[in-house]
ZAMARGU-4260 file (C-alpha; in steps of 0.2 Angstrom, whole numbers, plus 5000, padded with zeros to 4 digits):
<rodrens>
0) 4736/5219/5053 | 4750/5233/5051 | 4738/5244/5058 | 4736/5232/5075 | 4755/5230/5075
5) 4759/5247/5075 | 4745/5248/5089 | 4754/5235/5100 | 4770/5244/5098 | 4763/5260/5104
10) 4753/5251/5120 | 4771/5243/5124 | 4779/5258/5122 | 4769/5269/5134 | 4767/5256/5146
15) 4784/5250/5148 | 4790/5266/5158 | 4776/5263/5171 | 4778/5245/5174 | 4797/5247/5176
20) 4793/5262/5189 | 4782/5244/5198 | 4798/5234/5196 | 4790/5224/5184 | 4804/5211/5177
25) 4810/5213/5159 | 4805/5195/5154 | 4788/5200/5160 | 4787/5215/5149 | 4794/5203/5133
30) 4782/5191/5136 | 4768/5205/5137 | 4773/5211/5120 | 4775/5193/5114 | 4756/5190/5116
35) 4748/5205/5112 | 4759/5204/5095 | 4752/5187/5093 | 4734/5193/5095 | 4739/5205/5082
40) 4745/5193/5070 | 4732/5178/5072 | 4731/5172/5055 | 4737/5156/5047 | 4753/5159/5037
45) 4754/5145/5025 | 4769/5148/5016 | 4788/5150/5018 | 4800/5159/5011 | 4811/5148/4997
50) 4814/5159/4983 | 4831/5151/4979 | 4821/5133/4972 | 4808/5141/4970 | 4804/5141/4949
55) 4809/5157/4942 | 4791/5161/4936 | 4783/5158/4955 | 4794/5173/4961 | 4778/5188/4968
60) 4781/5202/4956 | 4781/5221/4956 | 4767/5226/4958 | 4759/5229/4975 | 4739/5219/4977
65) 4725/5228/4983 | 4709/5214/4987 | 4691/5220/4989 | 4675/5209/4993 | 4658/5213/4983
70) 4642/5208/4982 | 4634/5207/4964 | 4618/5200/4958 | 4611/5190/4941 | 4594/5194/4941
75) 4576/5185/4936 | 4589/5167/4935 | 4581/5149/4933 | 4578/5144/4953 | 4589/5127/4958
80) 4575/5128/4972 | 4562/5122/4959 | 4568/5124/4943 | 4553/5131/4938 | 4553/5150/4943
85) 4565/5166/4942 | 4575/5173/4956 | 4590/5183/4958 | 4605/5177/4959 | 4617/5183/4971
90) 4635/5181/4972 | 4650/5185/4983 | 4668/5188/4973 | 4684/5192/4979 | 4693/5206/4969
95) 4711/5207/4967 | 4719/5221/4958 | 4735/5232/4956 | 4737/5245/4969 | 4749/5257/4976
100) 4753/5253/4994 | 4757/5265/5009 | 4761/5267/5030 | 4741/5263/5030 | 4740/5249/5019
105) 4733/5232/5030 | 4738/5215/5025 | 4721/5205/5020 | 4718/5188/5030 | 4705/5178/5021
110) 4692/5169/5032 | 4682/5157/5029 | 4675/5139/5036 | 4681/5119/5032 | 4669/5107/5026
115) 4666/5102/5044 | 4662/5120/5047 | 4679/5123/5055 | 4683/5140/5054 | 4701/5146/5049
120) 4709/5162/5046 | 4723/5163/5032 | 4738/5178/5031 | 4738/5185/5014 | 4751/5196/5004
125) 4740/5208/4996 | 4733/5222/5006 | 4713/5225/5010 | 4703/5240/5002 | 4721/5247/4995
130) 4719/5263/4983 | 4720/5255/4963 | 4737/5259/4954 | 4735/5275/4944 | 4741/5267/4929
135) 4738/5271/4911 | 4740/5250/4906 | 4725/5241/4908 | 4725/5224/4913 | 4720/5207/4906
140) 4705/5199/4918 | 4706/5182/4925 | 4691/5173/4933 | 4693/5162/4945 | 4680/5148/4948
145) 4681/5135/4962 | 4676/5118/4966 | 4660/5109/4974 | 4661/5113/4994 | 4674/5125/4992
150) 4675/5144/4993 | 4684/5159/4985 | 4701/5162/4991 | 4705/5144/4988 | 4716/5149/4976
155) 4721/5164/4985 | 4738/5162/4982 | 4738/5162/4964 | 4727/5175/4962 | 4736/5185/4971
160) 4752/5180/4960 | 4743/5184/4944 | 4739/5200/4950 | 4757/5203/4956 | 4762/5201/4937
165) 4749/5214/4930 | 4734/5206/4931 | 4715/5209/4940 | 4708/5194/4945 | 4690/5191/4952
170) 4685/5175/4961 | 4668/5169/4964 | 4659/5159/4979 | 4646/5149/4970 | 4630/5154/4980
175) 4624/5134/4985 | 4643/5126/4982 | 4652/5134/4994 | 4658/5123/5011 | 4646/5137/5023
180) 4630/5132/5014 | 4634/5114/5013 | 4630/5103/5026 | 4643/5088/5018 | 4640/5076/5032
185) 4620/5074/5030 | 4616/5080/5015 | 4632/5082/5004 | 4621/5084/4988 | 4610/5097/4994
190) 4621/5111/4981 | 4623/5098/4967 | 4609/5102/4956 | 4613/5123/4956 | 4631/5116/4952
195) 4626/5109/4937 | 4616/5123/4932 | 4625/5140/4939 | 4644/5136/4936 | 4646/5142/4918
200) 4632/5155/4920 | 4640/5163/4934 | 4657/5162/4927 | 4651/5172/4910 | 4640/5185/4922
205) 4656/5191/4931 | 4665/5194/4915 | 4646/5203/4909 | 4644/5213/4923 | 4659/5220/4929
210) 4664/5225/4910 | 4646/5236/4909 | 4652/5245/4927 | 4658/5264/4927 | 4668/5265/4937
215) 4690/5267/4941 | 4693/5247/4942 | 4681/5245/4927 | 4692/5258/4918 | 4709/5249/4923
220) 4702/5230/4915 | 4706/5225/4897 | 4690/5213/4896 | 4693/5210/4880 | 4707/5196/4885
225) 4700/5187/4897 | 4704/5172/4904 | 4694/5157/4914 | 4702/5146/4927 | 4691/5133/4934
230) 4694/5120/4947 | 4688/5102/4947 | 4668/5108/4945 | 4674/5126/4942 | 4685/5118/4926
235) 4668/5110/4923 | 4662/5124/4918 | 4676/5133/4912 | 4676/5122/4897 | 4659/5124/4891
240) 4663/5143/4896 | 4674/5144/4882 | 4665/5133/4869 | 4660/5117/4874 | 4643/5107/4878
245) 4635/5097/4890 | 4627/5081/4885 | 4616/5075/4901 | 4605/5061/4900 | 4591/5057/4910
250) 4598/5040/4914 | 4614/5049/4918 | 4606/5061/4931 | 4596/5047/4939 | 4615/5039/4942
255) 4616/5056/4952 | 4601/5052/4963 | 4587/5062/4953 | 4571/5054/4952 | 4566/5048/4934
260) 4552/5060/4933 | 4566/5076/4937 | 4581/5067/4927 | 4568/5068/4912 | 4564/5086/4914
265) 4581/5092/4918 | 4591/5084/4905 | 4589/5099/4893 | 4589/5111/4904 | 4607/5105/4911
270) 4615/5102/4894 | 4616/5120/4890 | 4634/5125/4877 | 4643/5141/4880 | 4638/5148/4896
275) 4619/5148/4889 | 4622/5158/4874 | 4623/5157/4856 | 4639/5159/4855 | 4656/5159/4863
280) 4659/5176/4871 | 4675/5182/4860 | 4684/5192/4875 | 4687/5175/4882 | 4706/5171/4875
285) 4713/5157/4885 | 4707/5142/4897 | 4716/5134/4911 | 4707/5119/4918 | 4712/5112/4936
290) 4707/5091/4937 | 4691/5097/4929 | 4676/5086/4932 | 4664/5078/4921 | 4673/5067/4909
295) 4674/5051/4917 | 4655/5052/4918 | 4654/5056/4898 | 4643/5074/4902 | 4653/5084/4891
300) 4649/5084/4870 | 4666/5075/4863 | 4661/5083/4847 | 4658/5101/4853 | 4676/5101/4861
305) 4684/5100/4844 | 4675/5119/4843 | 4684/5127/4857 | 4698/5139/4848 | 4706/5147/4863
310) 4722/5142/4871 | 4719/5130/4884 | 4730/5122/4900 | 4722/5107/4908 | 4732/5103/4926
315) 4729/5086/4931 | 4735/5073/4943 | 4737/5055/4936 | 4728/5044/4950 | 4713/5058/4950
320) 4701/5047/4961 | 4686/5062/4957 | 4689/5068/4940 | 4697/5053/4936 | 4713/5053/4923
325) 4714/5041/4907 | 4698/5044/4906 | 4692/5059/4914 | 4704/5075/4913 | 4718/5066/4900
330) 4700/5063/4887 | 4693/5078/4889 | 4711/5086/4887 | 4713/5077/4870 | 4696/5080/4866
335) 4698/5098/4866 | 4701/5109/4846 | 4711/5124/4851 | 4727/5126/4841 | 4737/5129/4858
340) 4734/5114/4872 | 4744/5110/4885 | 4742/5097/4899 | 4755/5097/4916 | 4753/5082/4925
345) 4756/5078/4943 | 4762/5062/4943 | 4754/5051/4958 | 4744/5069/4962 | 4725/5063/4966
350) 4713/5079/4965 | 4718/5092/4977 | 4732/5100/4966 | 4724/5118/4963 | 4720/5123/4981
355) 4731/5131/4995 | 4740/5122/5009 | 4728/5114/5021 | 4724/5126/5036 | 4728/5119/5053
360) 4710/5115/5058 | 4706/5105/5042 | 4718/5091/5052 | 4706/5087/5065 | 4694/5076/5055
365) 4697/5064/5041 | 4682/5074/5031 | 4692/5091/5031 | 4710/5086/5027 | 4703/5074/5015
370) 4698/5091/5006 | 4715/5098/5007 | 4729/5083/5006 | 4742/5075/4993 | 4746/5060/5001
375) 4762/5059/4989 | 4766/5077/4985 | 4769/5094/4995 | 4754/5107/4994 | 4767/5120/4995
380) 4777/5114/4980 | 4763/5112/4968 | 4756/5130/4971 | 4772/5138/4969 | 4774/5125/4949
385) 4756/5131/4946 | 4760/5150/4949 | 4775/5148/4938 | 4766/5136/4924 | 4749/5147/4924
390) 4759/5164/4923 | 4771/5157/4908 | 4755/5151/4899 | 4745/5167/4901 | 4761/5180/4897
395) 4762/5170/4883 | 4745/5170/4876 | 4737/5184/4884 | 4750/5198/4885 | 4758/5190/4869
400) 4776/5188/4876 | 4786/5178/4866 | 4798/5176/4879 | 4787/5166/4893 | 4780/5155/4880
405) 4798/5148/4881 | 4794/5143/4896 | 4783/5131/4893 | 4792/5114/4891 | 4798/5105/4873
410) 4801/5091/4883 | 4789/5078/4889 | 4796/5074/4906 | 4803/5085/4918 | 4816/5074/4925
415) 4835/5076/4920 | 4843/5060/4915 | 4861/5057/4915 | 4873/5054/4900 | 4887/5044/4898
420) 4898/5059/4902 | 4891/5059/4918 | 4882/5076/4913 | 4863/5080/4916 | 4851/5085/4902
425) 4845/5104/4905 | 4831/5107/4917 | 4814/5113/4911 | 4817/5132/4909 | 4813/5143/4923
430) 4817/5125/4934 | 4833/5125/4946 | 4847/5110/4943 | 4842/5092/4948 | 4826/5100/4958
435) 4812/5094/4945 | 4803/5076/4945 | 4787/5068/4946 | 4779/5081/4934 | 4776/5077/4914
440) 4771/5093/4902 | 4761/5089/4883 | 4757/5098/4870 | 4749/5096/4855
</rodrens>
């Protein structure tokens, strides 16, 4: 996009000396460059620039992001076509990563399509193909995984955030449960099966595959402190990711709209623990679990979450009309062993509270904002407490910073109350005076 701006500039710049020899109006020649810098600068910016209420955590950081695209491939996997024979599994994954910017360095715009098949176009801060910072650090990885009918830049904005702080992060389009392959108005199920299959699998492939690869990015990853974040079916998956079990019946499956004869024979093959393996994978270090699904419907082992060790963040909103709440993310939340468990809440927050701002398209139709919108919060406002939650937690478990872990609130409600003096109790640390509310923080 710099690159097209630049290329504007010089078009405007030769050409304004001839048209002035035509007699061509100065308002003419501004509007001229008006539009052809418009057509260089076509994506969707979704934010705006508030660093003064902004949480102190949610500030960008140093470090300049590079993004790259790959295509990688799980081979000879269990086919969600028939469930019977092996094919490959091929995945796309956004890479963010810490770069060294210069004068050629092209802002990324991510593209990708609304559940409705809209299509949309979103300006991002980091900067596409960018050379990796020569750097003798390495840096923790963090997975992203998204949610049924979503896409991998939905959490673009904290991926690129993390990164920003002195991370690599990798998000994945889960092949079959992204909105492109979905047709969610005739056959909204159609990816629901591979879902249930794929999400943990894929999630512990990206961390396998990428830390067998020889090459400059492989070298600047520490795999051996990795992190999972998972959105609504992505924190699905997360969880038994790092240690937990599914528990599907075939009653529970015909619920789903399998037939009795398929429920019977899928059951065991659905309730697989630990990503499929033996055991948990011991480079994963911390969780963070976004409305996670599953609870509500009892397809997670109770008993097998008492196992999971690592630190985990569950994010939830408390009328969650997917995941559900009391009994959805708040049960699987208490549910959970691990020594270092924390739960924000969104107080009146329904599901959406882990994706970026709806693009402009997704307004047209009730089935595409529906995917995007909090009818009682600020889209804007929640991703900038999540960048600033999410990078607290992981400075403090991860990278082993005592300082951020002071940032995760002592206090159960985020709200200052007023004493008798008149005088407000402190804000949450890292929260601006008298600018926090509607947002409760446990640990236990």
């Amino acid at each position: 996009m710099l690159l097209l701006n630049a290329l504007a500039s010089t078009v405007i710049s030769i050409m304004n000396p001839i048209l002035r020899l035509l007699s061509i109006p100065s308002f003419v020649l501004f509007v001229m460059g008006a539009l052809i810098s418009t057509t260089a600068n076509s994506a969707e910016q979704l934010y705006s620039e508030q660093p003064t209420v902004m949480p102190e955590l949610a500030v960008f950081g140093d470090l300049a992001v590079g993004v790259r695209t790959e295509q990688i491939s799980n081979p000879s996997q269990l086919s969600a076509k028939d469930f019977k024979t092996l094919a490959d599994r091929d995945l796309t994954v956004e890479i963010w990563y810490p770069a060294t910017k210069n004068e050629t360095s092209v802002l990324v715009t991510y593209r990708d399509v609304t559940r409705s098949k809209q299509a949309f176009e979103l300006q991002g801060q980091a900067f596409r193909d960018a050379e990796l910072l020569k750097s003798e650090q390495k840096f923790p990885l963090v997975v992203i995984s998204h949610g049924y009918t979503d896409y991998r830049a939905l959490m673009f904005y904290l991926a690129e955030h993390l990164t920003s702080h002195g991370y690599v992060v990798i998000s994945i389009d889960h092949t079959d449960s992204t909105n492109a392959e979905v047709d969610f108005d005739k056959a909204p199920s159609s990816g629901f099966p591979s879902t249930l299959l794929n999400r943990a699998r894929d999630q512990q492939f990206v961390l396998d595959h990428f830390s067998r690869q020889d090459d400059a990015l492989a070298g600047a990853i520490d795999f051996d402190n990795a992190t999972i974040i998972g959105y609504s079916m992505g924190g699905y998956g997360a969880i038994n990711t790092v240690g937990g079990c599914y528990s599907f019946s075939s009653t529970g499956l015909e619920l789903f709209g399998f037939p009795a004869e398929l429920a019977a024979a899928l059951a065991p093959v659905f309730s697989s623990c630990k990503a499929a393996r033996e055991d948990v994978d011991a480079r994963w270090k911390a969780m963070v679990a976004f409305a996670p699904w599953g609870g509500e419907l009892n397809v997670h082992d109770l008993d097998s979450l008492a196992d999971i060790e690592v630190p985990s963040f569950y994010i939830a909103g408390d009328q969650d009309d997917i995941s559900g709440y009391e009994d959805g993310v708040k049960k699987l939340f208490t549910h959970t062993g691990s020594d270092n468990k924390y739960m924000l809440v969104y107080e009146n927050a329904r599901h959406n509270i882990a994706k970026h701002p709806a693009p402009k398209v997704a307004f047209n139709n009730d089935l595409d904002i529906g995917h995007y919108f909090e009818p009682a919060w600020n889209s804007e406002t929640i991703n900038r407490v999540n960048e600033h939650m999410v990078l607290a937690f992981l400075n403090c478990h991860i990278k082993q910073q005592d300082r951020y872990c002071d940032f995760l609130p002592t206090r159960e409600d985020i709200t200052q109350t007023k004493s008798p003096d008149g005088k407000l109790t402190e804000a949450w640390p890292g929260f601006k005076e008298r600018w926090g509310t509607g947002i409760k923080f446990y640990r236990q």
